[in-house]
C-alpha positions in Angstrom: -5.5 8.7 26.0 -3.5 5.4 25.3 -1.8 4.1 22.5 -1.8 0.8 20.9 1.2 -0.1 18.5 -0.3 -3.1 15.8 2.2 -5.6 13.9 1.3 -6.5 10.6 1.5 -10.4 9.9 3.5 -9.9 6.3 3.4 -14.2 5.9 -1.1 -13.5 5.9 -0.9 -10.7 3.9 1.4 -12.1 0.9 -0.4 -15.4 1.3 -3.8 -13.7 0.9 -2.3 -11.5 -1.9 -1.4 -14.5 -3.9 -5.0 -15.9 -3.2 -6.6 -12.6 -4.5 -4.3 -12.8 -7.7 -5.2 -16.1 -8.4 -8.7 -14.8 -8.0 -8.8 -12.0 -10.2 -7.1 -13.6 -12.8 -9.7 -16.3 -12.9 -12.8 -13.6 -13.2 -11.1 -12.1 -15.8 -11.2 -14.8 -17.8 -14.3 -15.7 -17.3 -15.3 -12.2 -18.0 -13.1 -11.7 -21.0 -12.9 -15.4 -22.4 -8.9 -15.0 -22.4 -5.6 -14.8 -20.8 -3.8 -12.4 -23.0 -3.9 -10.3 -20.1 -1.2 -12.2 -18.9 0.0 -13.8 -22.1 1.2 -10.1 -23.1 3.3 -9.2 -20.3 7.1 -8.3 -21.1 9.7 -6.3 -19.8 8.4 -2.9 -20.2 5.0 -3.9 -18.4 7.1 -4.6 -15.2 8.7 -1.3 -16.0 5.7 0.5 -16.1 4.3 -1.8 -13.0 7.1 -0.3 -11.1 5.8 3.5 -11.8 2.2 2.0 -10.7 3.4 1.7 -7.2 4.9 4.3 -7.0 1.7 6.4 -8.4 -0.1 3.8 -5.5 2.0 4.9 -2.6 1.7 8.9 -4.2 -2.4 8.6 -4.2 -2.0 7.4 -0.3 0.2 10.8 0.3 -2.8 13.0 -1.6 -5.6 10.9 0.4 -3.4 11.9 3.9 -3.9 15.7 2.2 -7.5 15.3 1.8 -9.1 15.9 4.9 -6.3 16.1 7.1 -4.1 19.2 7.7 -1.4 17.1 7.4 2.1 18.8 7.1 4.0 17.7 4.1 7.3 17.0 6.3 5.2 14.2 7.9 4.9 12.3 4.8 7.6 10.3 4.3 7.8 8.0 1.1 10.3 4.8 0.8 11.1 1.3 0.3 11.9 -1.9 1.8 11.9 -4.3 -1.0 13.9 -7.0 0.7 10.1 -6.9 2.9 8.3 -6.5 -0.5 7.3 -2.7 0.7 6.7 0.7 -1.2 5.3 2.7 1.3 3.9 6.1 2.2 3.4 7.2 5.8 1.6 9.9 7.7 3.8 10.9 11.1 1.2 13.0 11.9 -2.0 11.6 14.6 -4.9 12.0 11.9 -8.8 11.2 11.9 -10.3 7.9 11.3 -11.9 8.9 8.7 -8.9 10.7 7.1 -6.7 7.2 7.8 -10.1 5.6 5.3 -9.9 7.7 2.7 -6.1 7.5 2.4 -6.2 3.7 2.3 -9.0 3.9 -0.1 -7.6 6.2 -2.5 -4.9 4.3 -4.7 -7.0 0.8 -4.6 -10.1 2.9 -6.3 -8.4 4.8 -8.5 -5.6 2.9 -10.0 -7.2 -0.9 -9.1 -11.0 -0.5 -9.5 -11.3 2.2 -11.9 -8.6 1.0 -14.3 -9.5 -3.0 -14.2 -13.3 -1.7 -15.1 -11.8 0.6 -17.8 -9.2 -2.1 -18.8 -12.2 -4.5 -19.1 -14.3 -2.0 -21.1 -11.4 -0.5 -23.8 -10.2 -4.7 -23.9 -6.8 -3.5 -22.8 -4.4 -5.9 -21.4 -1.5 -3.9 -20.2 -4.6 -1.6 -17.8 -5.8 -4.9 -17.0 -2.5 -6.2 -15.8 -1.6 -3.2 -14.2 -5.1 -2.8 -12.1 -4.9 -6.8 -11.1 -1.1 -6.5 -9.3 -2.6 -3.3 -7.4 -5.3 -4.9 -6.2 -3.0 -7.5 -4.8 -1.2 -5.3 -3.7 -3.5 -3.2 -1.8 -4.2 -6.6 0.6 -2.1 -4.9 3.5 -4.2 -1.7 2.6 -7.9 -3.9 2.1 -7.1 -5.7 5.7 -6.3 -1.9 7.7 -9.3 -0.9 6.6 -11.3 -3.4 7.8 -9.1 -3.3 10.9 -9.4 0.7 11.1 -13.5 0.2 10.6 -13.1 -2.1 13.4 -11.6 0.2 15.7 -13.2 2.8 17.9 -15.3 5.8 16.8 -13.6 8.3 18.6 -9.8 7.1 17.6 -6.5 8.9 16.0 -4.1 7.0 13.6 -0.5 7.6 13.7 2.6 5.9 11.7 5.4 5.7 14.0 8.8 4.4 12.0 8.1 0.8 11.5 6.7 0.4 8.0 5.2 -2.8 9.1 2.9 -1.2 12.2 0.3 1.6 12.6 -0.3 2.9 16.3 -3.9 3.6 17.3 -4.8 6.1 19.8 -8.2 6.1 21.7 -9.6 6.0 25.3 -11.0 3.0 24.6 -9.5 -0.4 26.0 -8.3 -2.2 23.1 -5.9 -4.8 24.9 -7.9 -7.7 24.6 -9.8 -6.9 21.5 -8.9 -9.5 18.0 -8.2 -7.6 14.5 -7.7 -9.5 11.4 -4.1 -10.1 10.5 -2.5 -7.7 13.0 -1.1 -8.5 16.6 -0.8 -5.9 19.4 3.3 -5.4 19.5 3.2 -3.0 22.6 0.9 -0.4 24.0 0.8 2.3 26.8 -0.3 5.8 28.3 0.0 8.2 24.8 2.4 11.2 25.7 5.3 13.4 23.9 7.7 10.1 24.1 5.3 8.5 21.7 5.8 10.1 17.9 8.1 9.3 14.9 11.7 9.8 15.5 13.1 9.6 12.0 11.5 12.7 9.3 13.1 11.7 6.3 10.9 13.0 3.3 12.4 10.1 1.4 14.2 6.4 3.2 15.5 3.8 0.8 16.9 0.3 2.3 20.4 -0.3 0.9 18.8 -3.8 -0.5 16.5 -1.2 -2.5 19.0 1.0 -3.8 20.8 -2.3 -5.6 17.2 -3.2 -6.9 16.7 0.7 -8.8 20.1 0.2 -10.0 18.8 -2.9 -11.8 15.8 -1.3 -12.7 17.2 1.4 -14.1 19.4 -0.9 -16.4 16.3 -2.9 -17.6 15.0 0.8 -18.5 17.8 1.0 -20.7 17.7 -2.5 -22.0 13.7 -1.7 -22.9 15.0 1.3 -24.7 17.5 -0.5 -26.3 15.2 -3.1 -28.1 12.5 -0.5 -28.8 14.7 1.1 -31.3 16.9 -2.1 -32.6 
């Protein structure tokens, strides 16, 4: 079996996030005649955007569960907000279809699901909340189609980049084109190939100042709720 290490391109991916924003924000209107969707944002709906991805990045660990037996000491959740990244990722060679439903999972339930409900019930903050997580999910929309892309028989595997997924297959993927990914290094797959670090939880330095700040605009929200 080889192994076939793939690179995210993060400049496509924010690009094409901004582009579906943009997007989503315009059907909206048109489906709701207004932009108070948007017009109603304050502090404490980035506060409780914040929680969204972290309930996004959660419903990617339960899809890994699903239909994988994945151990729980090979999900590892963190950030690397100077890169823009929440992440969740599986250390553990799972099926393709297991990789599907775990990329699936949190751009259903907490994108679809609530913009439909948000839509239905007229509620702005849902609305909001359901738009940004569809954005968000571009890195998650593209792996899919990449993943679909890739061989039948095929095992995913995150290694410790948060910004590459390794692929391993039989198949000859070294001149093969997927969208928005590069091939960064490949080889024969042996023991020497798996994650090295099995922290449950990794938090950039850069990240740790950014939930400080968080944590004070928590307290500012609190504050003006009750002045």
């Amino acid at each position: 079996m080889k192994y076939y290490t793939y690179k995210m391109d993060l400049l496509v991916l924010n690009v094409l996030a901004v582009v579906l924003v943009c997007c989503m924000v315009f059907i909206t209107y048109l489906i709701t005649g207004t932009m108070s969707f948007i017009e109603n944002i304050n502090l404490m709906s980035f506060i409780i955007l914040i929680l969204w991805m972290f309930l996004h990045e959660i419903l990617h660990g339960v899809g890994f569960f699903c239909l994988g037996k994945v151990k729980a000491k090979n999900i590892v959740f963190g950030a690397e907000l100077e890169k823009g990244i929440f992440y969740c990722m599986c250390k553990q060679k799972i099926s393709k279809l297991n990789i599907l439903v775990a990329l699936v999972f949190p751009l259903f339930f907490i994108g679809i699901l609530t913009y439909v409900l948000g839509i239905i019930i007229s509620n702005d903050l849902l609305i909001f909340l359901s738009i940004v997580n569809i954005a968000g999910a571009t890195g998650d929309i593209l792996m899919i189609i990449d993943i679909i892309m890739m061989p039948k028989k095929m095992f995913y595997l995150d290694l410790d980049d948060t910004t590459s997924f390794t692929i391993l297959t039989d198949e000859d993927l070294k001149k093969k084109k997927f969208p928005a990914i590069k091939l960064d290094k490949y080889g024969v797959y042996d023991s020497s190939v798996k994650a090295k670090d099995y922290k449950k939880l990794k938090i950039s330095k850069n990240s740790i100042y950014f939930f400080i700040g968080f944590i004070i605009l928590i307290v500012i929200a609190i504050f003006d709720m009750f002045v």
